[in-house]
PLY file of the C-alpha trace (Angstrom):
ply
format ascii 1.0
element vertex 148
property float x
property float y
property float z
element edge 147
property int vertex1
property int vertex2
end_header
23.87 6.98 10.21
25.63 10.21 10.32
29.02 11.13 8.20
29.81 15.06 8.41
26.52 16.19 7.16
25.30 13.40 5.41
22.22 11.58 7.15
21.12 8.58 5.63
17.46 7.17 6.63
17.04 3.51 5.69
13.62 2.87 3.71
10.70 1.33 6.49
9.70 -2.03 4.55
6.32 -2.49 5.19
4.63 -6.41 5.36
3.86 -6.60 2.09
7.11 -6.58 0.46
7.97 -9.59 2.66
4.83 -11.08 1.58
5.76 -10.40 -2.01
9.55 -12.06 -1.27
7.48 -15.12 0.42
5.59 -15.50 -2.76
8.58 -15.33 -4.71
10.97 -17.73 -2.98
7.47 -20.10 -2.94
7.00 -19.99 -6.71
11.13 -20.91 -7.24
10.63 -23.86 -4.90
7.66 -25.36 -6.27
9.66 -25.14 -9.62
12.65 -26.68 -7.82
10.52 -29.57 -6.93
9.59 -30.84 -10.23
11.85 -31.88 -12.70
12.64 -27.81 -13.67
15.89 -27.59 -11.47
17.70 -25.63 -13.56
14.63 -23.12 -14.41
14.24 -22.88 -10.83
18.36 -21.75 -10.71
17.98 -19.19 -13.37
14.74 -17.59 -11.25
16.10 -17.54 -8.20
19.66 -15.59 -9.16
17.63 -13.59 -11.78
14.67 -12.31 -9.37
15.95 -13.06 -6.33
18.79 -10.40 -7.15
16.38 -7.80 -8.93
14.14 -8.10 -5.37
17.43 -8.07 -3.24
18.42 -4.72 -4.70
15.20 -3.47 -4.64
14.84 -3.92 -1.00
18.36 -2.76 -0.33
18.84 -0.21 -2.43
16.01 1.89 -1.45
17.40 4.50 1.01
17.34 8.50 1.50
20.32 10.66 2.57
20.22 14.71 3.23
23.58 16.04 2.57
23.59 19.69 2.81
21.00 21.78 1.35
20.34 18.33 -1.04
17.53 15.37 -0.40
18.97 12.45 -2.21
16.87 9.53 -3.07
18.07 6.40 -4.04
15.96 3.86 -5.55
18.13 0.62 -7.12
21.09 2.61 -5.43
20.69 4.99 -7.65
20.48 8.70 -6.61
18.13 11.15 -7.26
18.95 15.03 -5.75
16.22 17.58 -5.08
16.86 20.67 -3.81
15.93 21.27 0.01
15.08 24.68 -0.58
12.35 24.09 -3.23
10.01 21.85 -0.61
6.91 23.46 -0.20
5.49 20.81 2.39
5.29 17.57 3.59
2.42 15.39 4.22
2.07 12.04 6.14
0.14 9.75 3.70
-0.57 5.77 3.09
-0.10 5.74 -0.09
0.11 2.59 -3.25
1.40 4.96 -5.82
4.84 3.96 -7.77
7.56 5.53 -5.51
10.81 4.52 -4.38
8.70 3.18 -0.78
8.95 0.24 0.62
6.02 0.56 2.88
2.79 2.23 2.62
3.72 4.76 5.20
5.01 7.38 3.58
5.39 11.33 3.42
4.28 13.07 0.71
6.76 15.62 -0.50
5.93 18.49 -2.44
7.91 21.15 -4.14
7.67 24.64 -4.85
8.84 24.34 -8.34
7.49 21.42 -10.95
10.45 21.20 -12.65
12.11 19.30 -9.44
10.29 16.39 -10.15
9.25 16.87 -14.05
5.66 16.31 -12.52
2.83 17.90 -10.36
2.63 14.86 -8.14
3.92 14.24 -4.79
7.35 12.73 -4.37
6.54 9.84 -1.35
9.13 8.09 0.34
9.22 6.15 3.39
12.03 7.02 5.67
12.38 4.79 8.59
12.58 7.51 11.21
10.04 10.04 9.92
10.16 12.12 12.61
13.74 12.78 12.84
14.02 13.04 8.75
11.40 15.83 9.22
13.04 17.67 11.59
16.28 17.76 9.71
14.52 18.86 6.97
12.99 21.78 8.56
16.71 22.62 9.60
17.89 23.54 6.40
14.66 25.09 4.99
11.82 26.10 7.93
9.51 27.50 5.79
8.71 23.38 4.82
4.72 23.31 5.79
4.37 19.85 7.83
0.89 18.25 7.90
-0.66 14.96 9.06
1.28 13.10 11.92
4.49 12.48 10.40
5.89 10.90 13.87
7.19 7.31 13.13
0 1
1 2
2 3
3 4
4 5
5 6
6 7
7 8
8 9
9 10
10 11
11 12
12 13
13 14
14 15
15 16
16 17
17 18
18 19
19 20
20 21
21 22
22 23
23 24
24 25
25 26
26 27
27 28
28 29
29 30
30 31
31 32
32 33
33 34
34 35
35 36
36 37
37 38
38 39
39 40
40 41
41 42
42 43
43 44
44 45
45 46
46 47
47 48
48 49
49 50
50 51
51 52
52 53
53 54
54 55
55 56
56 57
57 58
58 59
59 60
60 61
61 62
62 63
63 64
64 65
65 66
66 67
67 68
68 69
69 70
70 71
71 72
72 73
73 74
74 75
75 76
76 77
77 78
78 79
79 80
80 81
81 82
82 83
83 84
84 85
85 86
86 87
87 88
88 89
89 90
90 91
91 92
92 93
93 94
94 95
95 96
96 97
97 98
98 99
99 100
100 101
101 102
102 103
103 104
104 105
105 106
106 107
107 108
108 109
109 110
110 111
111 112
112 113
113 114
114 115
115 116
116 117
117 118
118 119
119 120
120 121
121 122
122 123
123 124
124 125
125 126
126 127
127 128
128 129
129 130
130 131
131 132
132 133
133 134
134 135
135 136
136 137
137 138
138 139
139 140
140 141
141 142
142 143
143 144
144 145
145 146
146 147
């Protein structure tokens, strides 16, 4: 989706979080079934909704010289300009990725991130999201095949 300048890249959701939602919506109707109707309510609107807004609220959006991440729809801005490269990865580390396809993103300056690792995210066009990238700052160093 494009809105003057802003570019917003859905997360890719890999198999496992549907397996994950599958195991969820299993364990609320095997509590349904017994005599736990009411348990099986308070589950369903209570982690049904935390794993609805997970999966939705998980997007990325370059708006100018700014990568904003959202994870639970809330944003996160790093400064293009501070990238120092970008890696294709499969990673299983805590991110705000829905899939384990990811690029590893790292910047120039630790204080972006408050940490020395890798930010990863998992843009559903990885390709494109690179380019754009390189648009505002070419000196970004791309390695592994980030092509989608």
């Amino acid at each position: 989706m494009k809105n003057e300048g802003h570019t917003v890249y859905r997360s890719r959701i890999g198999w496992w979080v549907w397996a994950v939602l599958a195991f969820i919506a299993t364990v609320i109707i095997v509590t349904a079934i017994g005599s736990y109707w009411w348990l099986a309510l308070i589950y369903g609107i209570g982690i049904g909704g935390v794993s609805l807004l997970g999966l939705f609220g998980t997007w990325y959006a370059i708006d100018g010289h700014e990568l904003l991440v959202y994870q639970f729809c809330r944003p996160h801005r790093h400064p293009i300009a501070k990238i120092k490269s970008i890696k294709a990865t499969t990673g299983i580390l805590s991110a705000p990725a829905l899939s384990t396809r990811r690029l590893a993103i790292t910047f120039t300056d630790r204080s972006v991130l408050r940490s020395s690792m890798p930010l990863e995210i998992s843009p559903d066009r990885r390709d494109e999201f690179v380019r754009q990238l390189l648009s505002v700052n070419p000196s970004i160093t791309v390695s592994g095949d980030v092509n989608s």
